[in-house]
N, C-alpha and C positions, 0 to 999 in steps of 0.2 A: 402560156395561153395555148388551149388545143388547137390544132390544125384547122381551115377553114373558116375561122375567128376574125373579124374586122376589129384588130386592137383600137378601141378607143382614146386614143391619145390626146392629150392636153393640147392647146394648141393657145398663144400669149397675143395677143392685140391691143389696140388702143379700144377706147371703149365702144358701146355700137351708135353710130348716129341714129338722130332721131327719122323717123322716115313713115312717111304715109301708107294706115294699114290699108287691104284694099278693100274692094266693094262689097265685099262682108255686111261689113260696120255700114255703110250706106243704104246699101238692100236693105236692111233690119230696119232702118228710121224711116228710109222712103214706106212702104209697107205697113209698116206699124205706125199709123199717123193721130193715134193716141198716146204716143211713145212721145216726150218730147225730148229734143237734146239736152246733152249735157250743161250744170250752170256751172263754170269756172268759178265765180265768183262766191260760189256757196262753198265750191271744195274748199277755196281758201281760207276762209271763215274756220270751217271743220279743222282744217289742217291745222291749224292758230290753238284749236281745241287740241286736239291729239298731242299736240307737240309739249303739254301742261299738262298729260297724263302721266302717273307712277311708271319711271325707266329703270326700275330698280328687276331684277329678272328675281323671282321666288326660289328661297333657300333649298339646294337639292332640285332633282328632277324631276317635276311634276306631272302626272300620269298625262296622259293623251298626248303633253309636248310633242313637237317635230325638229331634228335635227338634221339638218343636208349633210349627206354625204360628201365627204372630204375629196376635194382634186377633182379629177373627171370622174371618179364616180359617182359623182353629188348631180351633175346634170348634164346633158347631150344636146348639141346644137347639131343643124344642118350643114353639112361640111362646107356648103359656100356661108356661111354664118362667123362673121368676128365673133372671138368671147375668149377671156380671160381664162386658164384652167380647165374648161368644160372639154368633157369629150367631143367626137364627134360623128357623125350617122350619115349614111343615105337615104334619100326619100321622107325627108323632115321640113320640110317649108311649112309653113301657115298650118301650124298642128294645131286642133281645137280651134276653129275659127269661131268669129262671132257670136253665128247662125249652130247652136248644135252645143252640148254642156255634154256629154255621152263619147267625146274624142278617141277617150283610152281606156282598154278594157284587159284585164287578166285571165289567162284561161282558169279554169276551177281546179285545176292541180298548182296553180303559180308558178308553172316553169316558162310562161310562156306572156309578152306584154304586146299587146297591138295599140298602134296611131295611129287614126286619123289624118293624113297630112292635105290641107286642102291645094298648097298651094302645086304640092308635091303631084296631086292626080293618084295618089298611093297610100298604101298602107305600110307603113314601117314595123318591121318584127324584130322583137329583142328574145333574144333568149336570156332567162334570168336565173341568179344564181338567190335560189330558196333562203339560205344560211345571211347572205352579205346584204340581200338584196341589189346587186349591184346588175345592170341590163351589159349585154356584148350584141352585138350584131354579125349574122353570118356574113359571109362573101356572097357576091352575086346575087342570084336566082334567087335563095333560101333568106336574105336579109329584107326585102321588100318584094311587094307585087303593084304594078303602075299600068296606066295606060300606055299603051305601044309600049311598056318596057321600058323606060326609061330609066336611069342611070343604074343601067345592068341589073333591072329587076326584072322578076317575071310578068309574063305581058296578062294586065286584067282586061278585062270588056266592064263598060259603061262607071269607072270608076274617075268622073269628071267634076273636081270639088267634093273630094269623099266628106264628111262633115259626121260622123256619126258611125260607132262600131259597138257590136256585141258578139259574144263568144256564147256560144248552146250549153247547157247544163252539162252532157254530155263530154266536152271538149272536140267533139267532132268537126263542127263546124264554126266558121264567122262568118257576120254579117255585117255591111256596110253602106250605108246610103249617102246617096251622092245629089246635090241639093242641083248643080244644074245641068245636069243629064235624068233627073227627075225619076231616081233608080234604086233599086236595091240588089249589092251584086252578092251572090252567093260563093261562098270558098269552102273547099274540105281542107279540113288543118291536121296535120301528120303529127301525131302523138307525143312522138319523139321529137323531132326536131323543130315542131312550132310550125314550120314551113308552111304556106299554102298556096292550093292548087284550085284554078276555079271551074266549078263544075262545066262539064260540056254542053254544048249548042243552047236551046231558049233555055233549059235550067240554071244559066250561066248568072243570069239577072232580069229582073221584071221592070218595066219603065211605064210612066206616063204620057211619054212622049215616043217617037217613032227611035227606038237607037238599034241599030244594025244585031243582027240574036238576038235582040233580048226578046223576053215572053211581056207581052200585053199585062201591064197592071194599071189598075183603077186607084182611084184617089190618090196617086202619086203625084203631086204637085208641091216643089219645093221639100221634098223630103228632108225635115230635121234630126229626128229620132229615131233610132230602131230598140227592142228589146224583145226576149224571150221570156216564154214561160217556164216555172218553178220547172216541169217534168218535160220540156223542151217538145210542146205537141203546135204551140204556135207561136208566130212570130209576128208582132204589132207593130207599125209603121207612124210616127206621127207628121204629119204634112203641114209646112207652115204656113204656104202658098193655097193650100187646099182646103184649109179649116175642117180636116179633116185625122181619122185613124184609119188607116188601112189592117186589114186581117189575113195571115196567111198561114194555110196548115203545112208542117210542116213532117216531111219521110222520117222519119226516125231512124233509116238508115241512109240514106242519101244526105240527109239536112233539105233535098230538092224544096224549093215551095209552091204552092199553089193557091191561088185566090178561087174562092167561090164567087158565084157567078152571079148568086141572089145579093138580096139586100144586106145580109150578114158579112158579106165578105169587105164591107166599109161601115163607119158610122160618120156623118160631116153636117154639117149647119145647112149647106144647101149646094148638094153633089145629086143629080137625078142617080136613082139605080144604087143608093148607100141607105141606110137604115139615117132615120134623123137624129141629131145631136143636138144640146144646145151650148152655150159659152165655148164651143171650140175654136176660138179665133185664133190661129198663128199657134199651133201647139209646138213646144217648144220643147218640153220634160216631158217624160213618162214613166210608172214605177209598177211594177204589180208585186201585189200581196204577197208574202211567204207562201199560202194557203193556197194561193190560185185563182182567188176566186174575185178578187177587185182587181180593176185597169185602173191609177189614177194621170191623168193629163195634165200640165202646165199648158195653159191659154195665154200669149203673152199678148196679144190685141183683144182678149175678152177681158183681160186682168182675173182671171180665173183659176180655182181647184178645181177638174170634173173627175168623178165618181165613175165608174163604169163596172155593171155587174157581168163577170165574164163567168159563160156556162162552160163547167171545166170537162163536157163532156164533147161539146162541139166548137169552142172557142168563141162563139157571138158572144158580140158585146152590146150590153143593152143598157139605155139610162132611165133612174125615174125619176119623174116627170111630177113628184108631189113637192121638189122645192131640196129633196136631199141629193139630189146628183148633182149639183156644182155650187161654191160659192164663190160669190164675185164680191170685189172691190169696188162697190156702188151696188146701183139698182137696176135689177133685170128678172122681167119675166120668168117665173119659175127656178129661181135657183135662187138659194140665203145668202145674205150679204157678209161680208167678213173687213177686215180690213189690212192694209198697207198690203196688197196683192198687183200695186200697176207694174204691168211687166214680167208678169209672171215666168217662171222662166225654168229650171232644176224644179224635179220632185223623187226625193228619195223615203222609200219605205222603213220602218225599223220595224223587226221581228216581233218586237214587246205589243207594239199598235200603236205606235204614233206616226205621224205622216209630217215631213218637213217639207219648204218651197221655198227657193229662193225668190225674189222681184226683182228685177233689174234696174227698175227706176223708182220703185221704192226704198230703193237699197236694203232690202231687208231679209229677216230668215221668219218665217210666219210657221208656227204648231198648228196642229190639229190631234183629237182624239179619234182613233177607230173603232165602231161596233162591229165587235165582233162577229155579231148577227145578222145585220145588214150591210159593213163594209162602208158603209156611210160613216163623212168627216163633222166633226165638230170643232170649230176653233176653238183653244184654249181660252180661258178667260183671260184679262188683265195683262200684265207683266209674262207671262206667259206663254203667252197666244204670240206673240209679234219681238225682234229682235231689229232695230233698226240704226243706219250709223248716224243720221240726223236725228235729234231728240223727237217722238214725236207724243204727244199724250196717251198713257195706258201701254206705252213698250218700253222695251231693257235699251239701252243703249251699248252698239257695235264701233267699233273701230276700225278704220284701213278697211270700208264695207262697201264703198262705191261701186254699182252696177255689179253686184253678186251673180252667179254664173254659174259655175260647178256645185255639185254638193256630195258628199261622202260619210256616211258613218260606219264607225267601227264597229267591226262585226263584234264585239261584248256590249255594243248598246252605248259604251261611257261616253264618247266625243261623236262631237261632228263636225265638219269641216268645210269650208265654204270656199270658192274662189273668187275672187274679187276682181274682175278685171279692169277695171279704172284705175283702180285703187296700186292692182298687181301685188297682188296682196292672198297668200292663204291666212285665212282666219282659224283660229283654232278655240272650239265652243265645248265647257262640260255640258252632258244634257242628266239631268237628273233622272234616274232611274224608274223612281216612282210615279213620281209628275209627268215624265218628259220635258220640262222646260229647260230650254238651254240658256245659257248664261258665258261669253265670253272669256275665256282664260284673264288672270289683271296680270299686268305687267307688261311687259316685253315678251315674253311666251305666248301670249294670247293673236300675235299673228307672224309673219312671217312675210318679208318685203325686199324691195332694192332699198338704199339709204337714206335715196330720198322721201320715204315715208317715216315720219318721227314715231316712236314710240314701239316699234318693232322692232325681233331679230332681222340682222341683215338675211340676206339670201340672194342666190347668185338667178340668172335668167330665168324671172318670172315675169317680166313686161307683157301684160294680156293673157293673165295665167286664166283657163278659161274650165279646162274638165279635170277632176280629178276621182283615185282611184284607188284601192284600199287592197295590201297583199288580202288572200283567202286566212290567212292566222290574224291578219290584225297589224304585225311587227311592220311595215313598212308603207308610205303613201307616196304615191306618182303622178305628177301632175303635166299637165302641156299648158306653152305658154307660145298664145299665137307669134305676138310680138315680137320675141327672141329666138321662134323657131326652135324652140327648144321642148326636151322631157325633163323635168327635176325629178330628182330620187331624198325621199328623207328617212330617217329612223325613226319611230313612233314608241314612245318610251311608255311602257306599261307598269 
């Protein structure tokens, strides 16, 4: 191993006790008071089902499958974290929390993997090996960047429950918002080495709230989401607290950002001084177009798709208002009804034009169709349309799918990939090329679990597997799993 290198070493234990996540998971129910808890008693039922499902694993290796990497290079826990095998990190607590599906992001060359660590106050950096996929962590400074510095990382400002990260087209910079410091802090990331450095005095981070440098930003309330755009000119904020998107242009040499001042530089349900939106309740997911030119949002208190037409000349985002900017899961004012969307939660784009979303309390993967002309969603018809783990009428039926989370497709369009964090569970889904509809892998390859979910490969610390994250080739998937404080690494067989 080169010099500098934090050998991730195995490290043997008894297994992890069970142990109360934290206020995450509460925050989201208290707030979301159309969200209802969990039924025990239904998983059980389900599980009763699964456990009577085909265990037989499909002859050879069939495409999309995911295989964990063997020993500690299969997964990385938080060095105060028991676990069998797994390596181990600094700066890895509560990675991917509840609040936030967007944890872990890759730079666009794949040398380079960032987390999210909520409980950490940090961003955990791997440097990754292209070939093996396999993540190492530097020493010190160059391995993580925390508040006050923390366990010998570099010191960030307003990074308090980071919950959300993205890398620039460019590799220049990351961004990461932080749910209760009400923030989003800006980094330059060094080419070479992954490393990052956060930019100086108010460029440092923009807040909703008063936090010491940071620059004044609007609609930040509860920050879940951050993403860039295709050509990296702006940077969108989704707010869960806020029922609201935030707009920020971005230097294309600095990465610095800046909110405008008018009503463009917000769109929210009911923020004075934001452009008006509707179904944005609690936006949770956010995807834009290949093209540039569609915003769409996960509403997980509207139970909502929204549509948002982004002008790719000045980055405002505008909805319209004849019924094709959102569908919801019921009946609302100006926007088409769709179904099995409560809890809306992950929205990821595919290149071809289909739009995926996970539900959290629908448990399910919901299609839509994209015009290419207006950027407007159509749910699939039938079977199609809705992928869910409780049978429901007119959907496919999923497996190990309880309160889906993350979402991920392969950059060839074939699979997609879901997180299941009740469940702890990655699902693995073919999506049909032409159609777009997806369809669960059958067998034992179709997800991927601890053992006590029946009918799946094992897999090592995914307890609350919550974001996941697709190498730039395809060859490899990475997921965080709040519960286990862990990163898993798999091989994605093509």
């Amino acid at each position: 191993m080169s010099a500098g290198r934090n050998r991730l070493a195995p490290r043997v234990h008894p297994p992890l006790p069970k142990r109360r996540l934290s206020g995450w998971l509460a925050a989201a129910l208290v707030v979301s008071v159309a969200l209802a808890p969990f039924a025990p008693s239904a998983f059980a039922t389900a599980d009763a089902h699964q456990a009577r499902q085909p265990k037989q694993q499909p002859r050879g290796e069939r495409a999309g499958t995911l295989t964990q990497l063997a020993g500690a290079s299969g997964c990385i826990l938080d060095r105060s974290a028991p676990g069998a095998g797994c390596g181990t990190a600094r700066a890895l607590k509560g990675p991917g929390p509840f609040m936030g599906s967007r944890a872990i992001a890759l730079s666009p060359d794949g040398k380079s993997v960032y987390v999210a660590s909520s409980r950490s106050d940090a961003i955990a950096i791997f440097r990754r090996n292209r070939r093996s996929g396999e993540l190492t962590q530097a020493k010190g400074a160059a391995g993580c960047i925390a508040a006050k510095g923390a366990g010998r990382c570099a010191v960030a400002i307003g990074l308090d429950g980071p919950n959300s990260v993205a890398v620039s087209p460019d590799g220049r910079n990351v961004y990461a918002t932080s749910r209760a410091s009400n923030s989003i802090s800006v980094f330059q990331r060094d080419q070479k080495t992954g490393a990052l450095t956060q930019l100086p005095a108010s460029a440092s981070c923009l807040a909703g709230v008063p936090v010491p440098v940071c620059a004044v930003g609007r609609a930040l309330v509860g920050p879940d989401v951050v993403v860039v755009s295709p050509k990296g000119e702006n940077v969108y904020v989704g707010s869960f607290f806020g029922n609201a998107v935030a707009v920020f242009d971005r230097d294309p040499l600095s990465g610095a950002l800046t909110q405008p001042g008018d009503s463009s530089g917000c769109i929210a349900e009911a923020i004075s001084g934001c452009a008006l939106g509707v179904a944005l309740g609690a936006p949770e997911g956010m995807a834009i177009s290949g093209d540039g030119s569609s915003v769409y949002v996960a509403g997980a208190l509207s139970n909502a798709v929204v549509t948002l037409a982004r002008d790719q000349a000045t980055g405002t985002l505008t909805q319209a208002s004849d019924g094709s900017g959102c569908i919801v899961g019921g009946a609302l004012a100006g926007c088409t009804a769709g179904v099995e969307l409560s809890g809306a939660n992950a929205v990821a784009f595919n290149p071809g034009g289909d739009v995926y979303v996970t539900s959290l309390f629908s448990n399910s993967v919901t299609a839509f169709t994209r015009s290419r002309s207006t950027g407007g969603l159509a749910q699939k018809q039938g079977t199609a349309g809705c992928l869910i783990w409780l049978r429901a009428a007119g959907c496919s039926f999923g497996r190990a799918l309880r309160a889906p989370e993350g979402l991920a497709i392969s950059p060839d369009g074939a699979n997609v990939y879901v997180a299941a964090f009740a469940s702890s569970a990655i699902d693995v889904l073919d999506r049909g090329k032409k159609a777009g509809k997806v369809k669960q892998v059958p067998g034992r390859g179709g997800c991927l679990a601890p053992r006590s979910v029946p009918g799946c490969i094992h897999a090592r610390a995914l307890r609350g597997v919550s974001s996941l994250a697709l190498s730039p080739d395809g060859h490899f998937l990475y997921s965080t799993s709040f519960g286990s404080d862990a990163v898993d690494i798999f091989r994605r067989s093509k």
